[in-house]
C-alpha positions as CSV (number, residue, x, y, z in Angstrom):
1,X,0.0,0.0,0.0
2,X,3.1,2.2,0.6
3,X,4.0,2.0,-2.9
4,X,0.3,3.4,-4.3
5,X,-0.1,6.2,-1.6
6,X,3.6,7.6,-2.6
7,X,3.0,7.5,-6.8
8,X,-0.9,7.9,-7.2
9,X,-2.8,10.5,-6.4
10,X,-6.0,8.3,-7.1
11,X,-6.4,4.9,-6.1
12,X,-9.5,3.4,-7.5
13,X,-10.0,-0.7,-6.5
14,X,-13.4,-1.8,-7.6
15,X,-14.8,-4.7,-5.3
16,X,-17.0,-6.4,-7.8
17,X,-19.9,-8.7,-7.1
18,X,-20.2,-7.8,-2.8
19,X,-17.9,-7.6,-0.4
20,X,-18.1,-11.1,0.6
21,X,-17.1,-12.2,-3.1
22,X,-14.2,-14.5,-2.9
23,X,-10.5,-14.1,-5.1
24,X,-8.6,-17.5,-3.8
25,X,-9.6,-20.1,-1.7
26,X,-8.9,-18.1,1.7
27,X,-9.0,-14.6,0.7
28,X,-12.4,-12.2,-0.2
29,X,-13.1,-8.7,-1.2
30,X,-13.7,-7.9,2.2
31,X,-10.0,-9.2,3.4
32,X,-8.7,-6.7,0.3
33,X,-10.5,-3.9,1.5
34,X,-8.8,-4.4,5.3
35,X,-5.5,-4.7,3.3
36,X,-5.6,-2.0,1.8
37,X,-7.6,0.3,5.0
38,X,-9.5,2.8,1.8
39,X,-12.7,4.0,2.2
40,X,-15.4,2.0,0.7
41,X,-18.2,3.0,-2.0
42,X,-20.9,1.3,-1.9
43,X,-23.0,0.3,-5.0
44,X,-26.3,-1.2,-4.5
45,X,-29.7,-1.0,-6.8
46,X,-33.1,0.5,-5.6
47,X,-35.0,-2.7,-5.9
48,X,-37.1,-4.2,-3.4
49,X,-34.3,-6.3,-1.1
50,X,-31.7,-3.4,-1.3
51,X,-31.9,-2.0,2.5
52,X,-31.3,-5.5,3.5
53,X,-28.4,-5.8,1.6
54,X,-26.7,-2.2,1.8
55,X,-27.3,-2.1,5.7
56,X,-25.7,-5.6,6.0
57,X,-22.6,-4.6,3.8
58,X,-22.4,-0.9,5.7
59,X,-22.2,-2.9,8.9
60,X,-19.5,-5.4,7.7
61,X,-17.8,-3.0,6.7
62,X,-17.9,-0.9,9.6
63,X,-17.2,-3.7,12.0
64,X,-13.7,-3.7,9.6
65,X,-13.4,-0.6,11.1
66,X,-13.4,0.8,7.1
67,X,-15.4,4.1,6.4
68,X,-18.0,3.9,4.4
69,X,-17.7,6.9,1.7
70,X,-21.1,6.7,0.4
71,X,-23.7,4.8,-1.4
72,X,-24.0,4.9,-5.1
73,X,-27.5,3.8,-6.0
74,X,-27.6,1.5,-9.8
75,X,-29.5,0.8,-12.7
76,X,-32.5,2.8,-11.2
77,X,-35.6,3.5,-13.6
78,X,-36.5,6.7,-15.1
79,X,-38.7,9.1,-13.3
80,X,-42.7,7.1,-14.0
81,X,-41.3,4.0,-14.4
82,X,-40.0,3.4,-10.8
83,X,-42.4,1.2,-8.6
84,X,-43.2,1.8,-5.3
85,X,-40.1,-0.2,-3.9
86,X,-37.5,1.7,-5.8
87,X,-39.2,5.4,-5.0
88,X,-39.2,4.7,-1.0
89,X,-35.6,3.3,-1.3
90,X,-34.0,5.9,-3.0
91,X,-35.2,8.1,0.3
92,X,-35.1,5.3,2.9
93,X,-31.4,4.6,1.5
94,X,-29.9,7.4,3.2
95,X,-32.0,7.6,6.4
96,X,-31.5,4.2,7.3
97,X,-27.5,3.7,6.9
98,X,-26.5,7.2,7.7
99,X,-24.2,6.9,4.5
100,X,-25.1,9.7,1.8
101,X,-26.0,8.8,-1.6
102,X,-22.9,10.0,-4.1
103,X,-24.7,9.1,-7.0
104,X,-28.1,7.8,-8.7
105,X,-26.7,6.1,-11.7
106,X,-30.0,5.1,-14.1
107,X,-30.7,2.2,-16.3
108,X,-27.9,2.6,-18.8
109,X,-27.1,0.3,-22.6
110,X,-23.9,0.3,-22.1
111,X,-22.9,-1.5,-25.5
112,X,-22.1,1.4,-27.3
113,X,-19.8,2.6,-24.8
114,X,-20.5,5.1,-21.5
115,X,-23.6,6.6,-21.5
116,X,-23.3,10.4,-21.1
117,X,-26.0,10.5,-18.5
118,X,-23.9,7.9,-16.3
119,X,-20.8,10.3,-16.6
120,X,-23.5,13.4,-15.9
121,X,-24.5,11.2,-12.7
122,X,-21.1,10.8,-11.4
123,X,-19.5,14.0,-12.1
124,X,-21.0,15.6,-9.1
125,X,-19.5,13.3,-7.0
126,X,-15.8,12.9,-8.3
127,X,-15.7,16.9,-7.7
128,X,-16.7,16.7,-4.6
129,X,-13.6,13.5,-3.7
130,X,-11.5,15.2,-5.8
131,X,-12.2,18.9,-4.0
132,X,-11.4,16.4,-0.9
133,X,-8.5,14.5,-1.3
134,X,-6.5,17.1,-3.8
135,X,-3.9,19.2,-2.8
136,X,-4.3,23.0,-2.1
């Protein structure tokens, strides 16, 4: 970790598939994370299930001793196509975990590259980190 915090000023490591996702017989996402002591983003969906499962991962990772940097809520539904689920999570999110939402990232075809309303949805974030963690 030594060698990334002296030559990058941005160290992104993306966790995919949950934080209890395994990479070797004895070693998960989660075990990287403590490795590496960074604060974690964390993605979930809007779906019905999805306090269950960001509250369980905020309090794994907490109990790691990690921070939790925010949430960045995925793949949610336009504006009158959302269901009653996804509407009361995207508020209940928040509330509940105490974590705010960095981004609402929506239903995206990503074969034809980034979508410019994911990089749209992100940019207000990566200002704020980057107004954070750069110099000056």
């Amino acid at each position: 970790m030594d060698w990334w915090q002296e030559n990058c000023q941005v160290l992104l490591v993306e966790g995919a598939g949950g934080w209890y996702v395994p990479l070797d017989e004895h070693y998960m996402i989660a075990d990287l994370a403590g490795s590496l002591r960074l604060p974690v983003l964390v993605v979930t969906h809007a779906d019905l299930g999805a306090i269950n499962q960001a509250l369980l991962t905020i309090h794994a990772i907490q109990a790691r001793n990690l921070a939790v940097a925010g949430l960045v809520i995925n793949r949610v539904p336009a504006e009158g196509k959302r269901d009653l689920a996804v509407e009361t999570n995207l508020e209940e999110l928040p509330r509940l975990s105490g974590v705010p939402v960095r981004a609402v990232l929506p239903v995206a075809d990503c074969s034809q590259g980034v979508p410019g309303e994911f990089v749209e949805a992100l940019l207000p974030f990566a200002r704020e980190w980057w107004g954070l963690v750069s110099p000056g």
